[in-house]
MMTF fields as JSON, N, C-alpha, C and O atoms, coordinates in Angstrom:
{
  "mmtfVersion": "1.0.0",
  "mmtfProducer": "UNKNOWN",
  "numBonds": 299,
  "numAtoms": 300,
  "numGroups": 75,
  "numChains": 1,
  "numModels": 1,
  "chainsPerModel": [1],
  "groupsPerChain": [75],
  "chainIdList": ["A"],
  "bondAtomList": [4, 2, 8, 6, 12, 10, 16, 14, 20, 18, 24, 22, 28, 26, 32, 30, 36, 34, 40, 38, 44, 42, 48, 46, 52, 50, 56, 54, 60, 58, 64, 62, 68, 66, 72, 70, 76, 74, 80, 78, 84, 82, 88, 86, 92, 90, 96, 94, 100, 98, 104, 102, 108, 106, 112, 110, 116, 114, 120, 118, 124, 122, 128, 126, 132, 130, 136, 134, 140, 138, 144, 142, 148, 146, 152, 150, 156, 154, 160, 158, 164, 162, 168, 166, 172, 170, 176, 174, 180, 178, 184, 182, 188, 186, 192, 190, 196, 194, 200, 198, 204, 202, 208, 206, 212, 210, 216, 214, 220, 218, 224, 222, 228, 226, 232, 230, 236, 234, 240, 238, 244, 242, 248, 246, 252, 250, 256, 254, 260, 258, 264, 262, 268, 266, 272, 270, 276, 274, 280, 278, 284, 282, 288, 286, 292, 290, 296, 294],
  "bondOrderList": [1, 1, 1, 1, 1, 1, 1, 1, 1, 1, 1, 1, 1, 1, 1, 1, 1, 1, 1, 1, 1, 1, 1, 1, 1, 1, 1, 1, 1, 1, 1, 1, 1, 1, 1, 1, 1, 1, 1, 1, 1, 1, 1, 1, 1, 1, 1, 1, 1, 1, 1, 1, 1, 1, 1, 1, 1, 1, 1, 1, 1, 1, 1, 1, 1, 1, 1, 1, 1, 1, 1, 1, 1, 1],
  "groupList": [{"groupName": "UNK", "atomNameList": ["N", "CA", "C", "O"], "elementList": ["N", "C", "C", "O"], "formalChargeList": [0, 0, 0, 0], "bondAtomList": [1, 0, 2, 1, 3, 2], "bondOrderList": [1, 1, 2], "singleLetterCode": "X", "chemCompType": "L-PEPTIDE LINKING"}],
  "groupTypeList": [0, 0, 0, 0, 0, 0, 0, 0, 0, 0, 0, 0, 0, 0, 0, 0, 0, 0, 0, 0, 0, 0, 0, 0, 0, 0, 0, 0, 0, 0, 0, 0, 0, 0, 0, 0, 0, 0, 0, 0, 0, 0, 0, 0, 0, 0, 0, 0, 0, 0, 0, 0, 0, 0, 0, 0, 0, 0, 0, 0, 0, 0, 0, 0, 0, 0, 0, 0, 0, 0, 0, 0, 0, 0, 0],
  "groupIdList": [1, 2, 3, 4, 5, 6, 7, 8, 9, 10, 11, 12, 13, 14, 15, 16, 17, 18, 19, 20, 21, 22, 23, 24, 25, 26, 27, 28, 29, 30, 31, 32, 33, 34, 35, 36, 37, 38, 39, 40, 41, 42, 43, 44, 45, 46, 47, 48, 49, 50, 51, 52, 53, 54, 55, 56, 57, 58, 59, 60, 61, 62, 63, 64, 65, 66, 67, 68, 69, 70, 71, 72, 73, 74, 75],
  "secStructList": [7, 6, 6, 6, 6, 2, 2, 2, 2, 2, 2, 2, 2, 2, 2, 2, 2, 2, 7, 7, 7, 2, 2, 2, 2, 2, 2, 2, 2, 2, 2, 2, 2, 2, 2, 2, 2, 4, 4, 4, 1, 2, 2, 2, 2, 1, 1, 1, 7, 1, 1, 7, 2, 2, 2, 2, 2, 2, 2, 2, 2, 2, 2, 2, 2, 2, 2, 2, 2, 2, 2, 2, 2, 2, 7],
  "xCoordList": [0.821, 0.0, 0.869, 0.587, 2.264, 2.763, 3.99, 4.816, 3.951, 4.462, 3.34, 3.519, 2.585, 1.522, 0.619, -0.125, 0.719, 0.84, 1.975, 1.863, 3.127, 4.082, 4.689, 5.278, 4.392, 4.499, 3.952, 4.221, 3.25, 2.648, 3.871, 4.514, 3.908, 4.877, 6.387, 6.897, 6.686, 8.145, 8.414, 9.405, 6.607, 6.503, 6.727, 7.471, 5.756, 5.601, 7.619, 8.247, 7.971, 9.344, 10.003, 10.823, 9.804, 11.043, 10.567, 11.121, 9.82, 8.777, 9.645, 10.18, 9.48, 9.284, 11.074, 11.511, 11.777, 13.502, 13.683, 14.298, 12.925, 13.046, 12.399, 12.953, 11.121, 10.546, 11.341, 11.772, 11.579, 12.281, 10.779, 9.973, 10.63, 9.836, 10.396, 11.527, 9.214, 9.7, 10.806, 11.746, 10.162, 10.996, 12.116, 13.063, 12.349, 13.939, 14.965, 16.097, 13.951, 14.826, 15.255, 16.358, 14.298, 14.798, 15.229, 15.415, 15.509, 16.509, 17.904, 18.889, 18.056, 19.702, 19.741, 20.946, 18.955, 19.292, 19.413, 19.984, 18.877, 19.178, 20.118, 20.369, 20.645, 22.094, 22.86, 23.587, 22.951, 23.687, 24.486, 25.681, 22.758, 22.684, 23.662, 24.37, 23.659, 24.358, 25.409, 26.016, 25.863, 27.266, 28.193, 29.401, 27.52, 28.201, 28.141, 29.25, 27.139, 26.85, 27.997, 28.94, 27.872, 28.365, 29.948, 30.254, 30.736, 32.177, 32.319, 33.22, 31.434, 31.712, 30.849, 31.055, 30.365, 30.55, 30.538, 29.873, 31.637, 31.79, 32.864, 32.919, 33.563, 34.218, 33.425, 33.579, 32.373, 31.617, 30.468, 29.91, 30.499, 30.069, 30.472, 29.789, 32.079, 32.673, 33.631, 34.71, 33.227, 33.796, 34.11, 35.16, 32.41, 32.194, 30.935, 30.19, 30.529, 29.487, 28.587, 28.45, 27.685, 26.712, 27.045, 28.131, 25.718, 25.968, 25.671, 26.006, 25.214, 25.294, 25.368, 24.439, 26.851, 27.26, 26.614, 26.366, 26.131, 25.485, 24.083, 23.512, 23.684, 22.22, 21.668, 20.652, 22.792, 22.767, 22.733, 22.074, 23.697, 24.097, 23.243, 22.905, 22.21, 20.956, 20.348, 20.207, 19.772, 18.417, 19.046, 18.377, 20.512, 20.985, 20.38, 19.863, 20.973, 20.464, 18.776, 18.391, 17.793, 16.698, 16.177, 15.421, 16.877, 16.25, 16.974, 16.665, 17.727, 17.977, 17.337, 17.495, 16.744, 15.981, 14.415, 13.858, 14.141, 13.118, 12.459, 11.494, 14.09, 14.116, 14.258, 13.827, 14.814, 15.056, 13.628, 13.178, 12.868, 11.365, 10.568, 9.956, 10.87, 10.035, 9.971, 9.161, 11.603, 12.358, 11.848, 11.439, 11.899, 11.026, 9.694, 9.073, 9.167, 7.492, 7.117, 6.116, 8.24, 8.296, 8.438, 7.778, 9.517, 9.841, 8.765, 8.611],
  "yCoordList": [-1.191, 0.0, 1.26, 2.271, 1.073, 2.425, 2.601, 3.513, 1.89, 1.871, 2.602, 3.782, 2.1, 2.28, 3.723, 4.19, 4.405, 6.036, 6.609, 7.619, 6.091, 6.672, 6.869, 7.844, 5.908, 6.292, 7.046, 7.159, 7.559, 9.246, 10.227, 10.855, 10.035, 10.855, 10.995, 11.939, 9.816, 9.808, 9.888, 10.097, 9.531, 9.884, 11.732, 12.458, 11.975, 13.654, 14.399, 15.157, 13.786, 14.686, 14.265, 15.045, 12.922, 12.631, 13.619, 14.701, 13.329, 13.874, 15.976, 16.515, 16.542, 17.963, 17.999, 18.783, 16.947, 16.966, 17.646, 18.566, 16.748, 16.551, 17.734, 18.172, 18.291, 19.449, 20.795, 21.078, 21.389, 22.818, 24.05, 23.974, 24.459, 25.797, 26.586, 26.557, 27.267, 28.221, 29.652, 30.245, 29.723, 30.919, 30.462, 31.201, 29.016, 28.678, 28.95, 29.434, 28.348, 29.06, 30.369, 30.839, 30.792, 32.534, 33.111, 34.328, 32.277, 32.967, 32.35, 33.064, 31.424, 30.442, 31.19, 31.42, 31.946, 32.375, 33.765, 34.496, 34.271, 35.795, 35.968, 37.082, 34.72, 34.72, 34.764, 35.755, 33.887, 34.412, 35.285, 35.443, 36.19, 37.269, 38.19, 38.861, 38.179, 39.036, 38.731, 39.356, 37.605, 37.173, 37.718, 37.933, 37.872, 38.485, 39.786, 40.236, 41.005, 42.069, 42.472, 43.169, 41.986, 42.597, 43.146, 44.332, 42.087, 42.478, 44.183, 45.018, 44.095, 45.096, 46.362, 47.335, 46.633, 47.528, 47.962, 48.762, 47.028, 46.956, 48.423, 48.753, 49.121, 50.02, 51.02, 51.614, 51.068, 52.152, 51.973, 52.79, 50.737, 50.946, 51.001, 51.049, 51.016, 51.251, 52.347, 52.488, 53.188, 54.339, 55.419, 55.999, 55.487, 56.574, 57.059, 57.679, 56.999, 57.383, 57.245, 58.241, 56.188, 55.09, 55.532, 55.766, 55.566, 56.206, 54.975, 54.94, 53.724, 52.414, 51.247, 50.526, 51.174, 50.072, 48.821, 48.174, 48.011, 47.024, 46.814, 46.067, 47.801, 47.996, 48.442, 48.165, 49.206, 48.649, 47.449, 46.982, 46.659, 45.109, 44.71, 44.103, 44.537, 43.778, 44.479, 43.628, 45.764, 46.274, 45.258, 44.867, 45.169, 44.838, 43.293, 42.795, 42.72, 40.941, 41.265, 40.943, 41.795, 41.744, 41.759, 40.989, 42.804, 43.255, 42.237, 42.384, 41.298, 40.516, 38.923, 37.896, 39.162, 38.262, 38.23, 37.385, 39.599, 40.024, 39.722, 39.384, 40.238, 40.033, 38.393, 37.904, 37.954, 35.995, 35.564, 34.748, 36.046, 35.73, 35.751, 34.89, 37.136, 37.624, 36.806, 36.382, 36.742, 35.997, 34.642, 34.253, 33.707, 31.976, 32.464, 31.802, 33.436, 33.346, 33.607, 33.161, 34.535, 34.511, 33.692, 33.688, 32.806, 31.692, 30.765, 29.705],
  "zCoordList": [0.0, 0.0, 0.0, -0.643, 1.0, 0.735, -0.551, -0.52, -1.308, -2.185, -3.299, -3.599, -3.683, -4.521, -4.098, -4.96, -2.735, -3.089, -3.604, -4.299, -3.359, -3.405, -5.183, -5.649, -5.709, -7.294, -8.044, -9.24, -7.537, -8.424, -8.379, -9.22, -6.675, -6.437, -7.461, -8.064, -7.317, -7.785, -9.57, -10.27, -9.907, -11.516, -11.565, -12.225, -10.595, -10.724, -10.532, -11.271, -9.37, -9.449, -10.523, -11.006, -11.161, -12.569, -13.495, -13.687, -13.903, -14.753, -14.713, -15.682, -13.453, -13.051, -13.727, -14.569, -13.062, -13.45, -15.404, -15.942, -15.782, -17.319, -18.11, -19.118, -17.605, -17.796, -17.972, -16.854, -18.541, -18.66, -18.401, -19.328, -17.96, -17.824, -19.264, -19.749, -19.727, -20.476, -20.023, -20.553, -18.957, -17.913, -17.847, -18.115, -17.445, -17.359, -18.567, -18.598, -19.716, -21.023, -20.79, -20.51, -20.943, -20.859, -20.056, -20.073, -19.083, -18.131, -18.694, -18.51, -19.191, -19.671, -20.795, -20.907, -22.094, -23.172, -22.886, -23.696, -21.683, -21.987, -20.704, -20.245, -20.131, -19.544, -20.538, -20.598, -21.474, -22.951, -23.472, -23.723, -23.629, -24.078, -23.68, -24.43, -21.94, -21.344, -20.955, -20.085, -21.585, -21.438, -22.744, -22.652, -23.787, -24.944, -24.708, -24.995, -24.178, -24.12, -23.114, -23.488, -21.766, -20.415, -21.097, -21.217, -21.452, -21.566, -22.943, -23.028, -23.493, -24.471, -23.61, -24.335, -22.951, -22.042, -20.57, -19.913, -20.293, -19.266, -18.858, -17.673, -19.767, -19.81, -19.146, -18.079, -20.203, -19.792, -18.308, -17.576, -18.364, -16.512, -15.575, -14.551, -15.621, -14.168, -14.608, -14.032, -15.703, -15.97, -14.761, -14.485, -13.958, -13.232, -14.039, -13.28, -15.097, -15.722, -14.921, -14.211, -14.652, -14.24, -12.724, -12.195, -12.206, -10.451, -10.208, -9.024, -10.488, -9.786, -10.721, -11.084, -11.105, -12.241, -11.745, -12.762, -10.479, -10.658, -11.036, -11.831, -10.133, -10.791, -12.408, -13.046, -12.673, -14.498, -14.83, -15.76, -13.825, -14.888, -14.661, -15.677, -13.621, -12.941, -13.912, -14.791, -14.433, -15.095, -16.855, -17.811, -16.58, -18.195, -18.694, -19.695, -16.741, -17.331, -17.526, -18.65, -16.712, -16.411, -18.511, -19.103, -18.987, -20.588, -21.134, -22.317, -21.106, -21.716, -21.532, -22.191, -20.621, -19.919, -20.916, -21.616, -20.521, -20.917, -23.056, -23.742, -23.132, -24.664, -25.25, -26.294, -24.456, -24.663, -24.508, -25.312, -23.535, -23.441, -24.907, -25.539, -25.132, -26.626, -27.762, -28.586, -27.357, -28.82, -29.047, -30.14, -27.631, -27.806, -28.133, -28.964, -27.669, -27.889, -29.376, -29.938, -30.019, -31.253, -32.244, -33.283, -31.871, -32.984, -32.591, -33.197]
}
């Protein structure tokens, strides 16, 4: 008997392992994104320009995040 509740269960977490969320994509592709972007201006964010170079890079991953979203919903 406690075997035989217990296999839903262990279908549901394999099952959840193998599943990708769409969100997860777009968070791994518009990590990417901002892995090619960050280094080409990175000059200009710790110039002194930018009154808070991280919170750029955070608003930077967030639009690249944002844009990787667009982009799967698109294709």
């Amino acid at each position: 008997m406690l075997l035989s509740s217990a296999a839903p269960l262990t279908d549901l977490v394999f099952g959840a392992s193998l599943f990708f969320p769409p969100i997860f994509k777009a968070v791994l592709l518009g990590f990417l994104i901002w892995l090619l972007l960050h280094p080409l201006i990175r000059g200009w964010l710790y110039s002194g320009e930018i009154w808070h170079p991280t919170l750029m890079d955070l608003s930077l991953f967030v639009l690249c995040v944002s844009a990787s979203l667009w982009l799967s919903g698109r294709w």
